[in-house]
PyMOL CGO cylinders between C-alpha atoms (Angstrom):
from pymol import cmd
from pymol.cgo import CYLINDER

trace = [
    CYLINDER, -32.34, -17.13, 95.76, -33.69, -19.59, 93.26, 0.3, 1, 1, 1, 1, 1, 1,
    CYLINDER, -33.69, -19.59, 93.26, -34.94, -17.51, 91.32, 0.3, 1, 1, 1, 1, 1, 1,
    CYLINDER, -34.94, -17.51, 91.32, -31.35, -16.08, 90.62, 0.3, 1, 1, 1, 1, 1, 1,
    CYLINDER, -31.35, -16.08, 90.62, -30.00, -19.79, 90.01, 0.3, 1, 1, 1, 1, 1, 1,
    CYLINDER, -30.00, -19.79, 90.01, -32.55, -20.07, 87.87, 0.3, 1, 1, 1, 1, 1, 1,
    CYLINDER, -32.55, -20.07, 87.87, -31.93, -17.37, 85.97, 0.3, 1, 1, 1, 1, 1, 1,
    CYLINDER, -31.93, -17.37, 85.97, -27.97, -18.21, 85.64, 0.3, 1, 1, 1, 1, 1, 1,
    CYLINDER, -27.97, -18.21, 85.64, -28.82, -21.62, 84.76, 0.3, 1, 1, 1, 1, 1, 1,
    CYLINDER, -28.82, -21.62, 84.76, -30.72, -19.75, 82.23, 0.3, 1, 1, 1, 1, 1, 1,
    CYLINDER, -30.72, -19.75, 82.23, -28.57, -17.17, 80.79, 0.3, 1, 1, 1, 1, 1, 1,
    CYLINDER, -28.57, -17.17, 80.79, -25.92, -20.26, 80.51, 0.3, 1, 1, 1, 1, 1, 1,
    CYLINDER, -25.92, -20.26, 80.51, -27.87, -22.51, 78.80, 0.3, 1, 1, 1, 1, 1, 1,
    CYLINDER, -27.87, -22.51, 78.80, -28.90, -20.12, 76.41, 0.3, 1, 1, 1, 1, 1, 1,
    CYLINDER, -28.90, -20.12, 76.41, -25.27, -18.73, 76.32, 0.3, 1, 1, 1, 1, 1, 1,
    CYLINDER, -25.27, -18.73, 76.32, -24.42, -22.57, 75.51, 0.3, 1, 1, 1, 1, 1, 1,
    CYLINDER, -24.42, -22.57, 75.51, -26.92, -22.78, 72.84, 0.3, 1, 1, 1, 1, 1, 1,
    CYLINDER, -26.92, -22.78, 72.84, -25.12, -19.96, 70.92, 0.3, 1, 1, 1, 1, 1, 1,
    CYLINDER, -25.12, -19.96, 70.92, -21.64, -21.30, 71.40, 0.3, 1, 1, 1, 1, 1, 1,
    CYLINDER, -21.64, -21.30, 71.40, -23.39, -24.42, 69.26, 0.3, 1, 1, 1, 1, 1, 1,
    CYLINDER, -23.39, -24.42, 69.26, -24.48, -22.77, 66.59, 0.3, 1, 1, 1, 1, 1, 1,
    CYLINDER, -24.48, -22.77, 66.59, -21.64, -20.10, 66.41, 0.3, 1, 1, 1, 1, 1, 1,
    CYLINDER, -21.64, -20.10, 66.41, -19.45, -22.70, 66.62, 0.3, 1, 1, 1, 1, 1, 1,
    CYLINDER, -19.45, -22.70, 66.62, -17.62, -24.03, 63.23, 0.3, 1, 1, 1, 1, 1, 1,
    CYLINDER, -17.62, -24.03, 63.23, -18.46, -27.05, 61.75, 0.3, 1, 1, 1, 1, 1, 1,
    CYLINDER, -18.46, -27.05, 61.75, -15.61, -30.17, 61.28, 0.3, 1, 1, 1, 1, 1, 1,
    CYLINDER, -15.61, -30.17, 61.28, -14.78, -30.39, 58.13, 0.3, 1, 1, 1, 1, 1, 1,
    CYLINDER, -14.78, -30.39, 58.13, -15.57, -34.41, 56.60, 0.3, 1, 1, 1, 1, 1, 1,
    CYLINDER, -15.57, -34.41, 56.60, -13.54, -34.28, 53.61, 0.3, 1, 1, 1, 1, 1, 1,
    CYLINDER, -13.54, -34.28, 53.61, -12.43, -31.77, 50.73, 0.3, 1, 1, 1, 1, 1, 1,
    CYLINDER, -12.43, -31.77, 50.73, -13.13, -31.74, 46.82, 0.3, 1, 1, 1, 1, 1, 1,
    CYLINDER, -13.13, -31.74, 46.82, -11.18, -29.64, 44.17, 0.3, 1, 1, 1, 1, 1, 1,
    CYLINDER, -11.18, -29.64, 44.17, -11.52, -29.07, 40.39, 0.3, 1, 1, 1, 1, 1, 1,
    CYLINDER, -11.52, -29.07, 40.39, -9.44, -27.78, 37.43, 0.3, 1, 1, 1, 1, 1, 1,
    CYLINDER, -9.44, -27.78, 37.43, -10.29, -24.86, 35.39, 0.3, 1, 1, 1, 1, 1, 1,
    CYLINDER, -10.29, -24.86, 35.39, -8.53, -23.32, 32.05, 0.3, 1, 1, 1, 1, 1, 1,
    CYLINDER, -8.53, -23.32, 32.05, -7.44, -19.90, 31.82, 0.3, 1, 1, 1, 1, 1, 1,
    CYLINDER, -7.44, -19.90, 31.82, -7.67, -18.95, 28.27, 0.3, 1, 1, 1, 1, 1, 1,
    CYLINDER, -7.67, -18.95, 28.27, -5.60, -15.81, 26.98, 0.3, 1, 1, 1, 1, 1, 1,
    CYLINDER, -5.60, -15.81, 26.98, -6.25, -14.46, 23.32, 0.3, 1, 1, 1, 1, 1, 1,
    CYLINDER, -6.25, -14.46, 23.32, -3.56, -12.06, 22.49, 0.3, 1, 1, 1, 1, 1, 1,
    CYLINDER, -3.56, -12.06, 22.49, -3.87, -9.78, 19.49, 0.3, 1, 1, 1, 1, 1, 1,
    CYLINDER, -3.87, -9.78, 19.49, -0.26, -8.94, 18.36, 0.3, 1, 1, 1, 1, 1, 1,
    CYLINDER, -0.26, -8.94, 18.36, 0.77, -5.30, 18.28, 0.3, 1, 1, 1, 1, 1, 1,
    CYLINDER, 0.77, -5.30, 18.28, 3.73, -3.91, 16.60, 0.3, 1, 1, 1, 1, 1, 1,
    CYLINDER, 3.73, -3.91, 16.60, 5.39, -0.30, 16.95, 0.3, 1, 1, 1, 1, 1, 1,
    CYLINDER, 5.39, -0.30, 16.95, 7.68, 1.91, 15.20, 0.3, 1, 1, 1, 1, 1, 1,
    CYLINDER, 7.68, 1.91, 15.20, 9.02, 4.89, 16.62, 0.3, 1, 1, 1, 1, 1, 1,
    CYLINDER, 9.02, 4.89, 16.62, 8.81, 8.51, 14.51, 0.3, 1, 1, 1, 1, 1, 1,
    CYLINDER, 8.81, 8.51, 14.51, 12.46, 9.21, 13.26, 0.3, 1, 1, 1, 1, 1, 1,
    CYLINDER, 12.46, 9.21, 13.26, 13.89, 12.72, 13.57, 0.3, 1, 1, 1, 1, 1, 1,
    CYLINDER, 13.89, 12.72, 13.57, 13.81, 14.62, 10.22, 0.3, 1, 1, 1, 1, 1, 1,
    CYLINDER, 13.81, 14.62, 10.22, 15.86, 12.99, 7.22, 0.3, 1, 1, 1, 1, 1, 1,
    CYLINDER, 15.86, 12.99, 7.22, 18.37, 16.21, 6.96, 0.3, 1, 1, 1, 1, 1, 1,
    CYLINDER, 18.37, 16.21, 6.96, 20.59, 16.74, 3.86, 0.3, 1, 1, 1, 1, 1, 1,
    CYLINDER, 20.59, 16.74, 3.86, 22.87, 19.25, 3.02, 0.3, 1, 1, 1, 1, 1, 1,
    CYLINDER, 22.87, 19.25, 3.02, 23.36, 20.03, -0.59, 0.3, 1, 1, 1, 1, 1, 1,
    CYLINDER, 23.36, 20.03, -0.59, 25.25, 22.53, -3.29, 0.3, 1, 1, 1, 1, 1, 1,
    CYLINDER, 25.25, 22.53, -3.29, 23.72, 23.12, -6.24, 0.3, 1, 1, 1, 1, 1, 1,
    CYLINDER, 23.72, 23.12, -6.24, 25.67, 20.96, -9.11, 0.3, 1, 1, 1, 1, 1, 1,
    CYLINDER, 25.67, 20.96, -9.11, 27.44, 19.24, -6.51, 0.3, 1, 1, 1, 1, 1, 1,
    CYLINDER, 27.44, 19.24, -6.51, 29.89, 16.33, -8.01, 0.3, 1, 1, 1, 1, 1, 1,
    CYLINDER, 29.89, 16.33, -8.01, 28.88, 13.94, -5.93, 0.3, 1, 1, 1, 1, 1, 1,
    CYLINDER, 28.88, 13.94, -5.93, 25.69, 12.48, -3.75, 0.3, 1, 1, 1, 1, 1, 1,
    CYLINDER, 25.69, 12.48, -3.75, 24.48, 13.97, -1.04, 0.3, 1, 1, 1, 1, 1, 1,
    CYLINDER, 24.48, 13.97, -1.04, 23.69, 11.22, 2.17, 0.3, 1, 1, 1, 1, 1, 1,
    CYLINDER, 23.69, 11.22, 2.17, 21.43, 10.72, 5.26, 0.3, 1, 1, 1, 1, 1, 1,
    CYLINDER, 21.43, 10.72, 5.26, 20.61, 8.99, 7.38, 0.3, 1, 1, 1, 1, 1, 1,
    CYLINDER, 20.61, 8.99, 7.38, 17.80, 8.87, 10.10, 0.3, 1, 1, 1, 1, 1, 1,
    CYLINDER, 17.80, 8.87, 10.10, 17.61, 5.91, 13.08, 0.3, 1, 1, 1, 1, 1, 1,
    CYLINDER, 17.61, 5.91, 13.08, 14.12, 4.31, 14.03, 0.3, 1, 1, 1, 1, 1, 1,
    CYLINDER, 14.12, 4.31, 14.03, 12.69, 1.43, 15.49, 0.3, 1, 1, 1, 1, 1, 1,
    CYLINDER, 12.69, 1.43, 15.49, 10.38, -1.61, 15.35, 0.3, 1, 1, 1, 1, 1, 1,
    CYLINDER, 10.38, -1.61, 15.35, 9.22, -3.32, 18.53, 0.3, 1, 1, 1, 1, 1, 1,
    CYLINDER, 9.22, -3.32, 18.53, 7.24, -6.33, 17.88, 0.3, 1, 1, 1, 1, 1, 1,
    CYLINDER, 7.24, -6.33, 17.88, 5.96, -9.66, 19.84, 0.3, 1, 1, 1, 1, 1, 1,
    CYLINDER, 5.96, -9.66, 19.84, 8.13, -12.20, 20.46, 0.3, 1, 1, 1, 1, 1, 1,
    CYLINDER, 8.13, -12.20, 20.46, 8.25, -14.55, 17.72, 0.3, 1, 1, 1, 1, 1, 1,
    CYLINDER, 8.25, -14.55, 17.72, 6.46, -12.22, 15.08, 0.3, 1, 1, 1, 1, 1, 1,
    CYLINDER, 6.46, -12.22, 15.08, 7.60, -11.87, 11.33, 0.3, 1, 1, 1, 1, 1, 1,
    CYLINDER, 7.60, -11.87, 11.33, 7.28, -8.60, 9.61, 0.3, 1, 1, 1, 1, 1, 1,
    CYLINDER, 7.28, -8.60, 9.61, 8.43, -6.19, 6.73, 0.3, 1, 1, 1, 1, 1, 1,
    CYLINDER, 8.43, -6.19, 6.73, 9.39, -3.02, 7.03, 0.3, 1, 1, 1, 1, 1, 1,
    CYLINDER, 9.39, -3.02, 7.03, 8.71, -0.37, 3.75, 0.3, 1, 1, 1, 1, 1, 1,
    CYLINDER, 8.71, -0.37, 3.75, 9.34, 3.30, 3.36, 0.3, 1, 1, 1, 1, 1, 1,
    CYLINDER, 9.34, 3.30, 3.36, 8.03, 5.77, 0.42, 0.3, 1, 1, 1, 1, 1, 1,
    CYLINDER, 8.03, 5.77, 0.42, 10.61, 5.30, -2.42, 0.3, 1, 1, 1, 1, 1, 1,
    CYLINDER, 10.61, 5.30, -2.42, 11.46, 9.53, -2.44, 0.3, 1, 1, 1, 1, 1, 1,
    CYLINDER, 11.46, 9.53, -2.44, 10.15, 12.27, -5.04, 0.3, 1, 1, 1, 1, 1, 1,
    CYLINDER, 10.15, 12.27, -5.04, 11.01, 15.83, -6.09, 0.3, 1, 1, 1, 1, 1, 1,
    CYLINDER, 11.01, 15.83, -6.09, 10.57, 18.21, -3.44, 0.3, 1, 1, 1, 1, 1, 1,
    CYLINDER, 10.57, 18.21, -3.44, 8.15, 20.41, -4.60, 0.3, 1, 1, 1, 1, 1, 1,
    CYLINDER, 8.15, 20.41, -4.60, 9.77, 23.72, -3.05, 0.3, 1, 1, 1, 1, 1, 1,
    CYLINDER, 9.77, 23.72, -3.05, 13.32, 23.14, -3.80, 0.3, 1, 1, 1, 1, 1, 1,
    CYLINDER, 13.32, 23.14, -3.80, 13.35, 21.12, -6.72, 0.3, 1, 1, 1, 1, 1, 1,
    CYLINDER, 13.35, 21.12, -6.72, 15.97, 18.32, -5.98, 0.3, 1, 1, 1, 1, 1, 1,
    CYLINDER, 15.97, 18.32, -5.98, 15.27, 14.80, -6.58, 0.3, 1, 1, 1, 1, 1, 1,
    CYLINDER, 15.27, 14.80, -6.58, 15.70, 12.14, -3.43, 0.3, 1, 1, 1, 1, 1, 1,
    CYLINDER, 15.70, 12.14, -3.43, 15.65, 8.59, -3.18, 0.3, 1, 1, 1, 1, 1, 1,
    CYLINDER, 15.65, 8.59, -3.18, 14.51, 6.61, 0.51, 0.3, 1, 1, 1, 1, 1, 1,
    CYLINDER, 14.51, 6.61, 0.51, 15.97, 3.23, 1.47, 0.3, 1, 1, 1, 1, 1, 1,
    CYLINDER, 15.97, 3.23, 1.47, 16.08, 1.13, 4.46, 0.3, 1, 1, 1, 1, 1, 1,
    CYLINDER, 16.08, 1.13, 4.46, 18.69, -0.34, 5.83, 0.3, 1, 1, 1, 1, 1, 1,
    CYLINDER, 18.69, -0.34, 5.83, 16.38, -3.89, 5.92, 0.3, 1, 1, 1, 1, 1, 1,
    CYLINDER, 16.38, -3.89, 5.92, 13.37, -4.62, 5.09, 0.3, 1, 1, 1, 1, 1, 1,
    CYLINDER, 13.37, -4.62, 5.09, 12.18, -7.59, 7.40, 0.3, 1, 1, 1, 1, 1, 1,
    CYLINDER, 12.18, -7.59, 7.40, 12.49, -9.01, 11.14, 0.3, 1, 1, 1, 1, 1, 1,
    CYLINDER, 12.49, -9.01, 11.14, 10.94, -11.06, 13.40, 0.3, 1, 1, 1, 1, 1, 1,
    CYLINDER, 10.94, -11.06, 13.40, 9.83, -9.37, 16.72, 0.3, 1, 1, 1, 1, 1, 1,
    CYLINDER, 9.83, -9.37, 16.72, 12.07, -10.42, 20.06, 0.3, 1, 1, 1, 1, 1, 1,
    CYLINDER, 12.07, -10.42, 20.06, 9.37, -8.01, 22.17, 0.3, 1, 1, 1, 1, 1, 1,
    CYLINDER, 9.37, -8.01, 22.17, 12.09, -5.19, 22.63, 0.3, 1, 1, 1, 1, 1, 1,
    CYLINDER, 12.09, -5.19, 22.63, 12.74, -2.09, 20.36, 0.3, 1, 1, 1, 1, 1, 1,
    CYLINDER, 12.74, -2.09, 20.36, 14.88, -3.49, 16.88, 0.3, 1, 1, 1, 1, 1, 1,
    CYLINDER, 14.88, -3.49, 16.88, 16.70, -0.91, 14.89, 0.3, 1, 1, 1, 1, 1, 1,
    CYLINDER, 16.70, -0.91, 14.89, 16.54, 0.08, 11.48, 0.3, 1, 1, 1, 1, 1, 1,
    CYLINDER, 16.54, 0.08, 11.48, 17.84, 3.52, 9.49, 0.3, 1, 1, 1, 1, 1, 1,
    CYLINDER, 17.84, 3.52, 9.49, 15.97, 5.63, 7.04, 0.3, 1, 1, 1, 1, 1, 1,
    CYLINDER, 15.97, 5.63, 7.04, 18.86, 5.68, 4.02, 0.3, 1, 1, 1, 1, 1, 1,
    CYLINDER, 18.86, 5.68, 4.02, 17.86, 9.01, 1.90, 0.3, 1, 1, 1, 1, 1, 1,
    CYLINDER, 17.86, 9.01, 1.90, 20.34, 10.07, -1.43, 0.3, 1, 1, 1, 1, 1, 1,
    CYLINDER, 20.34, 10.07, -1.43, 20.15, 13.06, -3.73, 0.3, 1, 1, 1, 1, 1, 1,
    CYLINDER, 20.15, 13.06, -3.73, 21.66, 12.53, -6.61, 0.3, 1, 1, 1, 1, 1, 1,
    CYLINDER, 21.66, 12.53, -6.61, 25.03, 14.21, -7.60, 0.3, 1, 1, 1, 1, 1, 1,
    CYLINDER, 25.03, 14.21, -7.60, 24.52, 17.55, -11.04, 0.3, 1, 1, 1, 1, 1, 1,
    CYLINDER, 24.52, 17.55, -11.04, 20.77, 18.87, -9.38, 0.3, 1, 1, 1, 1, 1, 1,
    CYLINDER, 20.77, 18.87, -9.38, 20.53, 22.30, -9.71, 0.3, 1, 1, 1, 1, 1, 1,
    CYLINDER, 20.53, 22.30, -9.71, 17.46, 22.65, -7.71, 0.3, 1, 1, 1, 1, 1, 1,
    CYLINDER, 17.46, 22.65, -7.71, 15.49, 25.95, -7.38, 0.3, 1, 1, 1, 1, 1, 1,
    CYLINDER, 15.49, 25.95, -7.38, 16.21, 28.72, -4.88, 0.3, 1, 1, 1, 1, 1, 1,
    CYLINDER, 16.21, 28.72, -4.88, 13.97, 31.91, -4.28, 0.3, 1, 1, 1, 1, 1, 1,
    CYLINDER, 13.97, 31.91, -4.28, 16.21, 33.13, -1.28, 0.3, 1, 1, 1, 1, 1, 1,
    CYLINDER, 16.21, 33.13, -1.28, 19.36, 32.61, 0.06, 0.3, 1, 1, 1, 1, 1, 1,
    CYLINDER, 19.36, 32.61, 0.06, 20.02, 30.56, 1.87, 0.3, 1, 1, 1, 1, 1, 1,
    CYLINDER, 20.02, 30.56, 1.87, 17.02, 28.22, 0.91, 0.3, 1, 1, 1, 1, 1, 1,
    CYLINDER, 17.02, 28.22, 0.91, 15.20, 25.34, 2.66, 0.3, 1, 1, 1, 1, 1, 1,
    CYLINDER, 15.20, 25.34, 2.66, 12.47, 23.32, 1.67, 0.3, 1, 1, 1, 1, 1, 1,
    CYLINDER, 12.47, 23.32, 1.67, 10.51, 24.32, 4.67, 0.3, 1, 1, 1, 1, 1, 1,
    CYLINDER, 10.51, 24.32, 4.67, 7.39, 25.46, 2.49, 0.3, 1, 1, 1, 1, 1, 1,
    CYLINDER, 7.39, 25.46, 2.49, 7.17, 22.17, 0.54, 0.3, 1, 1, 1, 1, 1, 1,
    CYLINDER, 7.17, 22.17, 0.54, 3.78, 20.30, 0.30, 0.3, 1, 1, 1, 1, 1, 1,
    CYLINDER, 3.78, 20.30, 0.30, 5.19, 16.62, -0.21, 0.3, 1, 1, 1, 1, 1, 1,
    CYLINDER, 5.19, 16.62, -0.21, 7.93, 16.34, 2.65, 0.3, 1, 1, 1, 1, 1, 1,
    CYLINDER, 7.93, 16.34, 2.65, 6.22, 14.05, 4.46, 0.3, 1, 1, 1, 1, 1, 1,
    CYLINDER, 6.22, 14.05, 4.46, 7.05, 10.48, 4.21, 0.3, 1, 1, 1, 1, 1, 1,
    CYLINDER, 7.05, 10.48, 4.21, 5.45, 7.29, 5.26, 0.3, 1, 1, 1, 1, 1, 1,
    CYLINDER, 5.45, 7.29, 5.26, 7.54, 4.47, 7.10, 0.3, 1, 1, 1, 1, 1, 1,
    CYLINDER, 7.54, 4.47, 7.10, 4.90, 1.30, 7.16, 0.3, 1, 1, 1, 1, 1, 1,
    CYLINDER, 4.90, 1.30, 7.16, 5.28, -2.24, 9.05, 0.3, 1, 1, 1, 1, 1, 1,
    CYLINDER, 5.28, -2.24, 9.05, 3.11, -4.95, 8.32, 0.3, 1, 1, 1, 1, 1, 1,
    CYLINDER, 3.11, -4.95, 8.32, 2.57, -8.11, 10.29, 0.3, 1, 1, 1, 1, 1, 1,
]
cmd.load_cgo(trace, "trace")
């Protein structure tokens, strides 16, 4: 019989040891410090790709020939930029003379989309060139013009 109290006394001594160790410590105080968080942001500004600048136009017509095409600029809160667009040429395929304007040239960015209008004009007595009726400019080489912001 004493060897089984001896080996409870055992088992719960050692089982007492354990609980010590295992056991968490009580905490004597607390100590903090302050760190930065540093952000660098590199500003990025979009514009969206307008739909095609379309015009409709008569040979010799009397007066101008107008369109318009809507796009936008999305910039950073706070950001200044300019807005440019090719001045126009002579379409190659059809032979009629444009002009491009915007409808302003400058912002600052408010960090949601800002809109602006591609303002195109072909002046009034063209003739143009025709190989086909009716006739597009479709297999013109220099249709493509460039909208550019800079910030």
């Amino acid at each position: 019989m004493k060897s089984l109290q001896l080996k409870k006394f055992a088992a719960s001594t050692i089982a007492a040891a354990l609980f010590a160790v295992a056991a968490p410590a009580q905490a004597v105080g607390t100590v903090s410090t302050n760190f930065n968080v540093d952000i660098t942001l590199s500003p990025l500004c979009s514009v969206s790709t307008p739909a095609p600048l379309a015009f409709t136009y008569t040979s010799f017509q009397p007066t101008a020939a107008t369109a318009a095409t809507p796009f936008t600029v999305t910039c950073p809160t706070g950001i200044p930029y300019t807005v440019g667009v090719t001045a126009g040429a002579t379409d190659n395929a059809v032979q009629l003379a444009y002009s491009l304007a915007l409808s302003s040239g400058a912002g600052t960015g408010t960090g949601v989309a800002q809109n602006y209008a591609v303002n195109g004009t072909i002046a009034s007595g063209q003739g143009g060139a025709c190989t086909s009726v009716p006739c597009t400019n479709a297999a013109a080489t220099n249709n493509v013009q460039t909208i550019t912001v800079a910030y």
